[in-house]
C-alpha positions as CSV (number, residue, x, y, z in Angstrom):
1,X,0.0,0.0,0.0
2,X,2.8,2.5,0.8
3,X,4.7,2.3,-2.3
4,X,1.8,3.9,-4.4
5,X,1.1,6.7,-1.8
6,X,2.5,9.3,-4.2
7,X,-0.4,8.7,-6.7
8,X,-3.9,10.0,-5.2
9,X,-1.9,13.8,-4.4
10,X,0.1,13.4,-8.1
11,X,-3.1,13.1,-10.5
12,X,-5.7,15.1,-8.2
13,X,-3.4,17.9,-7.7
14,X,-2.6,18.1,-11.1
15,X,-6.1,18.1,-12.3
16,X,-7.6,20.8,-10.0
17,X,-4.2,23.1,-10.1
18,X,-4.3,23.0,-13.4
19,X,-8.3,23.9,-14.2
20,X,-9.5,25.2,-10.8
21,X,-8.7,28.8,-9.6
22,X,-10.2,30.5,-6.3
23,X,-12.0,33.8,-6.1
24,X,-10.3,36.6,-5.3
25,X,-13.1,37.3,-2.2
26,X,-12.0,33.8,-0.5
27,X,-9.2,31.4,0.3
28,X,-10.7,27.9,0.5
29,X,-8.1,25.5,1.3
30,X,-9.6,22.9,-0.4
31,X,-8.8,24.5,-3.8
32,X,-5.9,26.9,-2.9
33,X,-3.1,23.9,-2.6
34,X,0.2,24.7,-3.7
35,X,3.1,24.2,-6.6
36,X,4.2,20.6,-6.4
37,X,4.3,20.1,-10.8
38,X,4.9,16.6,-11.8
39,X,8.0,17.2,-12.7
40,X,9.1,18.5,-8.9
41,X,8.6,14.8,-7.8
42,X,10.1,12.7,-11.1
43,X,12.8,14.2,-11.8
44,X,14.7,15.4,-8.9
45,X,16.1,18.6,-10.7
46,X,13.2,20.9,-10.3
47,X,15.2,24.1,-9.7
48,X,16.8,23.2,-13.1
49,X,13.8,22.9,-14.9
50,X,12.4,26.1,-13.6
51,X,15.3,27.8,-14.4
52,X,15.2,26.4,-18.0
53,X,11.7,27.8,-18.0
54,X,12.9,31.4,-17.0
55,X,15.0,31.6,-19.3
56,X,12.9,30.6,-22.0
57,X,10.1,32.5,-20.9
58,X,11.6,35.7,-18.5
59,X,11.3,36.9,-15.0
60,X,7.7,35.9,-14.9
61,X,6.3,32.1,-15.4
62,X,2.8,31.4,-15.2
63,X,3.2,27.4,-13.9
64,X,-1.0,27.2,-13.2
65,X,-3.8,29.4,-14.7
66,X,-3.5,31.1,-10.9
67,X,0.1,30.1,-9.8
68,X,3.1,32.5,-11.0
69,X,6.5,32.1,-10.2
70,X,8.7,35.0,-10.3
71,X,12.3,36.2,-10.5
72,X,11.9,40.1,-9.7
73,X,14.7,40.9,-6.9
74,X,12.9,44.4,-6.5
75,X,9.6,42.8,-4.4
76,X,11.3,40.6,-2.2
77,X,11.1,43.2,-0.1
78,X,7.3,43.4,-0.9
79,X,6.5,39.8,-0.7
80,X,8.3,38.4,2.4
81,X,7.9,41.4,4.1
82,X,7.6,41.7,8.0
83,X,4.1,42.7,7.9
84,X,3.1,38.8,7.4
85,X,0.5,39.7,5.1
86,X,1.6,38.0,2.1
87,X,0.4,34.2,3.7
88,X,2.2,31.5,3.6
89,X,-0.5,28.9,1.2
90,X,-1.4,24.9,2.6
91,X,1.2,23.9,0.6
92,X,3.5,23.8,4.6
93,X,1.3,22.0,6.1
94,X,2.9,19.2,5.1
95,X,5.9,19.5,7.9
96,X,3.0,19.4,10.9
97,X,3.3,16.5,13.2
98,X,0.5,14.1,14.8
99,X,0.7,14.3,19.0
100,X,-1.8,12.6,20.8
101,X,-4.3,12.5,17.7
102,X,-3.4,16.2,17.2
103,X,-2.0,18.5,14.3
104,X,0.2,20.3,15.9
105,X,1.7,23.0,13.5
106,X,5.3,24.5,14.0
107,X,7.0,27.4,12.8
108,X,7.8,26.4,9.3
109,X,3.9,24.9,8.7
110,X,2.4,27.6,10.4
111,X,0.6,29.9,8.2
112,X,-1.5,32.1,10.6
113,X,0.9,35.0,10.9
114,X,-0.3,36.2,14.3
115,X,0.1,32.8,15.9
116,X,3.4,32.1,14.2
117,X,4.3,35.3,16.0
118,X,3.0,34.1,19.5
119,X,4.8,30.9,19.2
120,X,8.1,32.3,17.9
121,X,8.5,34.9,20.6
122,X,8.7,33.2,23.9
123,X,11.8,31.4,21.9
124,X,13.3,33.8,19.4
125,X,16.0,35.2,22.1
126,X,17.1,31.6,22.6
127,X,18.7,31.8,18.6
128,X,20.0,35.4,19.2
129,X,24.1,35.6,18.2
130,X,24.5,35.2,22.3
131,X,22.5,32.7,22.9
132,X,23.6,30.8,20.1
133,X,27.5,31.5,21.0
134,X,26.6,30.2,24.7
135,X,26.4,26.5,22.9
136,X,29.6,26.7,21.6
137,X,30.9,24.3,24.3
138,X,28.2,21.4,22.8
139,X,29.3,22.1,19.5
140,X,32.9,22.3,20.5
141,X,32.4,18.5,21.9
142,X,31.3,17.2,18.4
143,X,33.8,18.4,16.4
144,X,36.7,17.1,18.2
145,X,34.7,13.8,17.8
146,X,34.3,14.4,14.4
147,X,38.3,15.0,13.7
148,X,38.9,11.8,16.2
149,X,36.6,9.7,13.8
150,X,37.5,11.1,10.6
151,X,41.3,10.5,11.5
152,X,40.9,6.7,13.1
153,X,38.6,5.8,9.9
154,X,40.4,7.9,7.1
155,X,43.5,9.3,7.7
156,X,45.7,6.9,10.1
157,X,44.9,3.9,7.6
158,X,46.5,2.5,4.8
159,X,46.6,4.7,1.6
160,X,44.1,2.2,0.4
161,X,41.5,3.0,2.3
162,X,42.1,6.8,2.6
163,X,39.4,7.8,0.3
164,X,35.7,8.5,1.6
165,X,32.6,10.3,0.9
166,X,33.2,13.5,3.4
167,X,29.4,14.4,2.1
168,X,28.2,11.9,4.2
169,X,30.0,12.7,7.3
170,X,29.3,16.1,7.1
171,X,25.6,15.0,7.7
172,X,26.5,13.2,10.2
173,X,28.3,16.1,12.0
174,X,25.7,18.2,11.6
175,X,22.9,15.8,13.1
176,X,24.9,15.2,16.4
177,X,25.5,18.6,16.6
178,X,21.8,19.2,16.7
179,X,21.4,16.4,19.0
180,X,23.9,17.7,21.3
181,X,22.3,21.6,21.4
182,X,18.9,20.2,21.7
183,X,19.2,17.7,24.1
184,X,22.4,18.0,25.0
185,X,23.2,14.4,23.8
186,X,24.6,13.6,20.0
187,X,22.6,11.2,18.1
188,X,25.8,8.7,18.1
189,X,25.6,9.1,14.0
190,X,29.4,9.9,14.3
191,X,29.8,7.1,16.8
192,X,28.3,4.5,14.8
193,X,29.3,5.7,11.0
194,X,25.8,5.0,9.4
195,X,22.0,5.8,9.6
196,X,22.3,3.4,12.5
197,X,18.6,4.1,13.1
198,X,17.2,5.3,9.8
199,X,16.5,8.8,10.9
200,X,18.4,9.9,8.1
201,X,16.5,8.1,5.8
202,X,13.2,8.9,7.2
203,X,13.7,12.6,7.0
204,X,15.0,12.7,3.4
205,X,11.5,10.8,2.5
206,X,9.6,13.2,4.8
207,X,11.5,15.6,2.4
208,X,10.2,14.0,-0.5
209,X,6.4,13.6,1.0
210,X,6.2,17.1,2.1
211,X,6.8,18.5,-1.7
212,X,4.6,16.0,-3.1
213,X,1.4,15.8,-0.7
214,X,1.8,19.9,-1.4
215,X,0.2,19.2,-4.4
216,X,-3.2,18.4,-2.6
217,X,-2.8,19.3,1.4
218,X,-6.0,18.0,2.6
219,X,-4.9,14.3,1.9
220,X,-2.4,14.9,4.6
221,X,-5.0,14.3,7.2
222,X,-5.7,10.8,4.6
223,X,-2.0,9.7,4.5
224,X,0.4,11.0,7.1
225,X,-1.6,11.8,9.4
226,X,-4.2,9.4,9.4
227,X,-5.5,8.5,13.2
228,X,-6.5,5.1,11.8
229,X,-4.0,3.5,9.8
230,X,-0.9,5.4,8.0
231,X,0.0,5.5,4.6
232,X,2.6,6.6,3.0
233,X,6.5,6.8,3.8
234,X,8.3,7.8,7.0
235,X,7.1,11.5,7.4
236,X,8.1,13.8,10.0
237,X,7.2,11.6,13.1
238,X,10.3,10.0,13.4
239,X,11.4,13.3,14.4
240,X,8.4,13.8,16.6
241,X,8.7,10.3,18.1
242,X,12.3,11.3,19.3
243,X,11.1,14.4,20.7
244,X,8.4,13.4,22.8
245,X,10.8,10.6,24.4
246,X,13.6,13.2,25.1
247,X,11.0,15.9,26.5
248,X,9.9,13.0,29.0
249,X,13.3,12.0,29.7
250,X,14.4,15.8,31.0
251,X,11.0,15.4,32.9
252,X,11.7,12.6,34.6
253,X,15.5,12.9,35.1
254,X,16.4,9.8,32.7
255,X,18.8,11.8,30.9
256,X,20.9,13.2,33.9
257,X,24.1,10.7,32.6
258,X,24.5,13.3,29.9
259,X,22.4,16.4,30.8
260,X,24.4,19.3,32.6
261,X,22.6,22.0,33.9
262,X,25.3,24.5,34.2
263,X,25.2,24.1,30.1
264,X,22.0,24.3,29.2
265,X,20.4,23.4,25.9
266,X,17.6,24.0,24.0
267,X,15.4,21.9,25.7
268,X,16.6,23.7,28.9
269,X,15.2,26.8,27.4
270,X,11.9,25.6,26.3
271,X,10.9,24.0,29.5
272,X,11.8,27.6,31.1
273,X,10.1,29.4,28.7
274,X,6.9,27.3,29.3
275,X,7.5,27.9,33.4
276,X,7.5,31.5,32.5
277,X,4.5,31.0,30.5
278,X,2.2,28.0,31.4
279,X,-1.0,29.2,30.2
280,X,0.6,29.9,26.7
281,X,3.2,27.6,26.6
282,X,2.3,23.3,26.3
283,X,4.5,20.5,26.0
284,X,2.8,20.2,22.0
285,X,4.1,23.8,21.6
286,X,7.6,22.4,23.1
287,X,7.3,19.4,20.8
288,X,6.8,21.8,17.8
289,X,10.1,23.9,18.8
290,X,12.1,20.7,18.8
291,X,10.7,19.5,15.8
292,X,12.3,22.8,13.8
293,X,15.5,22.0,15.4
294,X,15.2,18.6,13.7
295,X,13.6,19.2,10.7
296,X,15.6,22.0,9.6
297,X,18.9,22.0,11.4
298,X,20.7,19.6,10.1
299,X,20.1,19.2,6.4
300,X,20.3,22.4,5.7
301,X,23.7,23.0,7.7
302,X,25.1,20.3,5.8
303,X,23.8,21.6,2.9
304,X,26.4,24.8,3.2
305,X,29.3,23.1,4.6
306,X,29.4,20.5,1.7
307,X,28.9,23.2,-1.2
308,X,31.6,25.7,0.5
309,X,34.0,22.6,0.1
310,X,33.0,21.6,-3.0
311,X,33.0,25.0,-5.0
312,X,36.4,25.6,-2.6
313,X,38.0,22.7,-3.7
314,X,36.8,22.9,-7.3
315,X,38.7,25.9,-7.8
316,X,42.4,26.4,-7.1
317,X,42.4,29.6,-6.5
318,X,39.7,29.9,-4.0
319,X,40.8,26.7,-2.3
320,X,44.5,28.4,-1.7
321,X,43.1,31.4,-0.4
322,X,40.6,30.0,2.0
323,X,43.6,27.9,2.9
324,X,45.8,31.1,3.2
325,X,43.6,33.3,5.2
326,X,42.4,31.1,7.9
327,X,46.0,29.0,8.6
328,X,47.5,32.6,9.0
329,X,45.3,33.1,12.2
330,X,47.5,30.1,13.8
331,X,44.6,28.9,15.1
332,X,46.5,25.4,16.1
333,X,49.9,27.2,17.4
334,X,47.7,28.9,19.8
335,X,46.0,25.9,21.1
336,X,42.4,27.0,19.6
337,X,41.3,23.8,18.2
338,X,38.0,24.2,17.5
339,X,38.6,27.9,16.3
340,X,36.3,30.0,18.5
341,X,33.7,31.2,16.1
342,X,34.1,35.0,17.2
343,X,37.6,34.6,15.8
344,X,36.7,33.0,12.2
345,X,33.5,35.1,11.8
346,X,36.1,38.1,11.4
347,X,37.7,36.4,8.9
348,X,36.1,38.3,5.4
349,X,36.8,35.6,3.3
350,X,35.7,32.7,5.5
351,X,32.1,34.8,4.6
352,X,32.8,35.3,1.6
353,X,32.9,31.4,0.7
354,X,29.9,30.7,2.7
355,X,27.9,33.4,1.6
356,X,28.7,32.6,-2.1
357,X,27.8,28.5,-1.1
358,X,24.2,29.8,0.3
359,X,24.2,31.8,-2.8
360,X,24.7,29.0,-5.6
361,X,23.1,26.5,-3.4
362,X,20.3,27.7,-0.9
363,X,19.5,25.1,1.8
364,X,15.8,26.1,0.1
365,X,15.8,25.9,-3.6
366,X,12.3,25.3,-4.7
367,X,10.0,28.0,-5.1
368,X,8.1,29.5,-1.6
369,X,4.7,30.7,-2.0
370,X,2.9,33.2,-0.9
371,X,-0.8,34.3,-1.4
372,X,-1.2,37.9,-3.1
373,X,-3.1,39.8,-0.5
374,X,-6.8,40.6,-1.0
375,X,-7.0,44.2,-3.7
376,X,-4.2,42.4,-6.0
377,X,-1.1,43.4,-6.5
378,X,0.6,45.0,-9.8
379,X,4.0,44.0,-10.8
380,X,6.9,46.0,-12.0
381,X,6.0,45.3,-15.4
382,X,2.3,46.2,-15.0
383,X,1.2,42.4,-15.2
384,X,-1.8,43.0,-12.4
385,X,-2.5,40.0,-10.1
386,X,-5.8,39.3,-8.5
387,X,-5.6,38.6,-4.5
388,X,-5.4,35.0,-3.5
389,X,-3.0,34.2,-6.7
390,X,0.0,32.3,-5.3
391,X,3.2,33.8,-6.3
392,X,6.2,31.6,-5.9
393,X,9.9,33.1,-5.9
394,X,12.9,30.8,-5.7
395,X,16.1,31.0,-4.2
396,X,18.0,29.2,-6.7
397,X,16.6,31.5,-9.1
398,X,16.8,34.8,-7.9
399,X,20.2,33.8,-6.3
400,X,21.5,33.7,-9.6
401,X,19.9,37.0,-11.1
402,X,22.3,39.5,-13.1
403,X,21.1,42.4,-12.4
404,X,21.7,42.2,-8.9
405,X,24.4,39.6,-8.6
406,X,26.3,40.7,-12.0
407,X,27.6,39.3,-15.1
408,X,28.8,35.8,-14.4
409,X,25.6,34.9,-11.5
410,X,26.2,30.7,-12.6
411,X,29.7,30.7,-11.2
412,X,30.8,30.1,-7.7
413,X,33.1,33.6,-7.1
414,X,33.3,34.5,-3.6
415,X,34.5,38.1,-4.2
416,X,31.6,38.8,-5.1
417,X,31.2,39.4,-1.9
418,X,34.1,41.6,-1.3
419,X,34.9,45.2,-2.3
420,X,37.0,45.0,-5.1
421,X,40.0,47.5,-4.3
422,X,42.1,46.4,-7.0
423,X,39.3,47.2,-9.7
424,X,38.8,50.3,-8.1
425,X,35.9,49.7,-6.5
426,X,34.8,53.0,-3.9
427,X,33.8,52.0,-0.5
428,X,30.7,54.0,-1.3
429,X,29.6,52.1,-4.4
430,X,30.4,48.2,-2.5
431,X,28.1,49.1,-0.1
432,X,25.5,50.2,-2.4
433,X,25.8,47.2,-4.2
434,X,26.5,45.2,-0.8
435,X,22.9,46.3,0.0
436,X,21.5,44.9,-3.5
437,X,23.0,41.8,-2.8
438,X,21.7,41.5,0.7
439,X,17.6,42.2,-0.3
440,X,17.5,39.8,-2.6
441,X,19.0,37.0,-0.3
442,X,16.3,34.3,0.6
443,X,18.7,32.1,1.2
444,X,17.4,32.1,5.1
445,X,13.7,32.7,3.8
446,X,12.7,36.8,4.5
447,X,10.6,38.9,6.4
448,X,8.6,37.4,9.4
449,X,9.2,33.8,8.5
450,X,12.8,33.8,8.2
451,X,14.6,30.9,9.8
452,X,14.9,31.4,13.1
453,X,17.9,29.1,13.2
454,X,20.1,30.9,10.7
455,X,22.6,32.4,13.5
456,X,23.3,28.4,14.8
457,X,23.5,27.3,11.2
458,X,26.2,29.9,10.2
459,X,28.0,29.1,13.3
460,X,28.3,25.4,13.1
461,X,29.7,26.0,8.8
462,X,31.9,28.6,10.0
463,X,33.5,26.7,12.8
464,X,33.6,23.6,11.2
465,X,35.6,24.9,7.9
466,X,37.9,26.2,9.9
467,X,38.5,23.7,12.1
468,X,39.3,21.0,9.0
469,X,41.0,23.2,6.4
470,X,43.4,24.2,10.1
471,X,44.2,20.4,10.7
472,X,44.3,18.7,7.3
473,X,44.9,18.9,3.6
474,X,42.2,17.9,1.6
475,X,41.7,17.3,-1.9
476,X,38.8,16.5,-4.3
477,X,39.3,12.4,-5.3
478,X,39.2,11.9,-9.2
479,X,36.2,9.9,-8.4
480,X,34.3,12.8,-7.2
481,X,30.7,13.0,-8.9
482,X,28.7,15.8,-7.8
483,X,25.5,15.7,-8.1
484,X,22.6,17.9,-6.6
485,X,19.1,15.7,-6.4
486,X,16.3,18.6,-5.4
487,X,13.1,17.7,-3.1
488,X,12.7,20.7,-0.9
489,X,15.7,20.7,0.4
490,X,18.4,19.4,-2.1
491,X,20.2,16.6,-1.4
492,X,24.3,16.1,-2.4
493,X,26.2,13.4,-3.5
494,X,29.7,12.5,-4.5
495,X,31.9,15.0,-2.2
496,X,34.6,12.1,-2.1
497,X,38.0,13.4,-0.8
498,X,41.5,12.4,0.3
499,X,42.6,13.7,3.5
500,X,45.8,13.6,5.2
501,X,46.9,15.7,9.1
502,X,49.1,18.5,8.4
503,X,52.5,18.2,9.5
């Protein structure tokens, strides 16, 4: 039964996206389900195919008789602004959970602006730059594990065996690393060296089940979230499953072998947020917080590090450089291994890189939707769309506009993110174009919704890159075959490398 869940959402939402459009007056959610095209799910190069169709047809691409997508960097601004009133369409629900018989929506699937802000405030502080530097310790742990394991698997071996997919254990990094913030416990995925548990597995096919069931969002209630028997593939309650069990753990003190008080953890601030707050504040509400750290902190995390190494070490030049710049801080001759973060951050072309990896490859790169607010809304060109049209803009395709990101937007160039003193570039006119640059970057989302974890993502790539390209030499293997595989978050393969300790 579960290997033919994709085709009920497929054909129906197909059908009634293609022929059915809502009135302007009202938003029924039956009808307004979002852009999940056949060849989204087939294929897995949708954000190729859509820029294939924007080149073909320009910045504006009408993918349904009431769905647009867009690649206009001047209403970014307008359409993920922070006045939530562009909605977010069904089309989220998707990443929502099942506790106790109960949808329980979280930041991401949230689409009621004034409750997304009621749940996000009693936590936004916890993601602040000083909040998220007080972790450093937990992230600290796993990296020095990581280093251990890469080194007793890959580099103190025979030359034989020297060769591995670093991809891989970058994902792995990155889940322990949420594992240890949350909960203050890594998963072990570093431990064991595979999807020991198939958590991994499960969230790349919740991946794949949240763009497709987009397609017709009420069978989510049919499928995932069926009270009576489930169909479909692992979804998100995996995630959720693990959550619940830690939440009762902290409760009941099972977890005090690993917990520390005196460092807390997310969970830590979640249960103290709802003892500031019990009347606002459930356990489902802390469930939902976790789940964001799940769902979206570890993919996407991964997601940067691997393409900053990739692009890096695809081009000699940039490679040396990022090899330059951050050995001349001496980070190991001082005895700061990990590099503290404060220290790299300063480091312009360490941001450089990763800004340019968010840039090619955004941890997001299918289109987001929004609904066009009610009285319409006329674009630059004077195209005029009626309210409740859903407008979709890309990351992977605004990312890569000229206009804004010059002549030369396909090639991974991390100056672009520098002033460029030796073409005579002002400081005056880099900022101006500094700004550009900056408005048109979704690579974090915009407005209201933007991810609230950005600050711990950036911190855990930054200290990371450091950390390796400090200790080791690396270099691309001749096998390396990159290849990007897009569900809505895209998925990497073939970062296989040689590494050796530096002497």
């Amino acid at each position: 039964m579960q290997r033919f869940w994709k085709l009920p959402p497929f054909y129906c939402g197909v059908c009634m996206r293609s022929f059915i459009r809502p009135s302007e007056s009202t938003q029924d959610h039956f009808l307004d389900v979002s852009y999940a095209p056949p060849i989204k799910d087939r294929s897995g190069n949708s954000q190729l195919q859509l820029e294939r169709l924007h080149n073909k047809y320009g910045p504006i691409v009408r993918i349904t008789p009431y769905i647009i997508d867009v690649d206009i960097p001047e209403i970014i601004q307008t359409v993920f602004s922070t006045k939530g009133n562009w909605l977010k369409t069904p089309w989220y629900h998707g990443s929502s959970a099942l506790v106790n018989n109960q949808i329980v929506l979280n930041l991401f699937s949230q689409t009621n602006p004034k409750q997304h802000a009621k749940e996000r405030k009693p936590i936004a502080k916890f993601y602040s730059p000083s909040a998220t530097a007080a972790l450093e310790p937990h992230i600290d742990s796993v990296i020095k594990k990581f280093c251990q394991d890469l080194e007793r698997r890959f580099i103190n071996v025979p030359d034989d065996k020297r060769e591995f997919d670093l991809g891989q254990w970058i994902l792995f990094y990155t889940w322990d690393v949420t594992g240890a913030v949350t909960f203050s416990k890594p998963f072990g995925y570093l431990d064991k060296g595979f999807d020991f548990d198939g958590v991994l597995h499960a969230a790349d096919k919740a991946q794949d089940y949240f763009v497709v069931i987009g397609a017709m969002p009420f069978l989510d209630r049919v499928f995932d979230k069926n009270p009576v028997y489930r169909v479909g593939p692992p979804g998100f309650n995996t995630s959720t499953g693990i959550s619940i069990q830690r939440l009762q753990d902290r409760y009941t003190g099972a977890d005090k072998e690993y917990h520390n008080p005196d460092i807390p953890d997310f969970l830590d601030r979640f249960i103290a947020a709802k003892n500031d707050d019990p009347e606002n504040v459930s356990d489902p509400q802390i469930i939902s917080w976790l789940m964001v750290n799940m769902i979206a902190g570890s993919d996407t995390t991964a997601i940067t590090i691997r393409s900053a190494l990739y692009f890096s070490l695809s081009n000699p030049k940039v490679w040396s450089r990022l090899n330059d710049e951050i050995r001349s801080k001496r980070f190991r001759e001082r005895g700061m291994v990990p590099p503290a973060y404060k220290e790299v951050r300063a480091i312009p072309y360490v941001d450089a890189v990763v800004r340019e990896a968010l840039r090619i490859l955004p941890g997001v790169s299918m289109s987001m939707e929004r609904y066009v607010p009610a009285g319409g809304f006329t674009l630059p060109n004077g195209d005029y769309l009626p309210g409740g049209t859903i407008i979709g803009v890309s990351p992977y395709i605004t990312n890569r506009n000229q206009s804004v990101f010059g002549v030369g937007a396909d090639a991974f160039r991390p100056e672009r993110w520098l002033r460029d003193e030796a073409g005579g570039e002002t400081e005056e006119s880099f900022q101006s174009r500094l700004t550009l640059m900056n408005k048109a970057d979704l690579s974090f989302g915009g407005g209201s919704r933007s991810c609230i974890g950005k600050n711990l993502g950036l911190f855990q790539s930054y200290k990371v890159l450091a950390t390796l390209i400090t200790l080791y030499d690396i270099e691309l293997s001749e096998k390396a075959d990159w290849k990007v595989i897009c569900s809505w978050f895209p998925r990497q393969e073939g970062l296989r490398v040689r590494m050796r300790r530096r002497p």
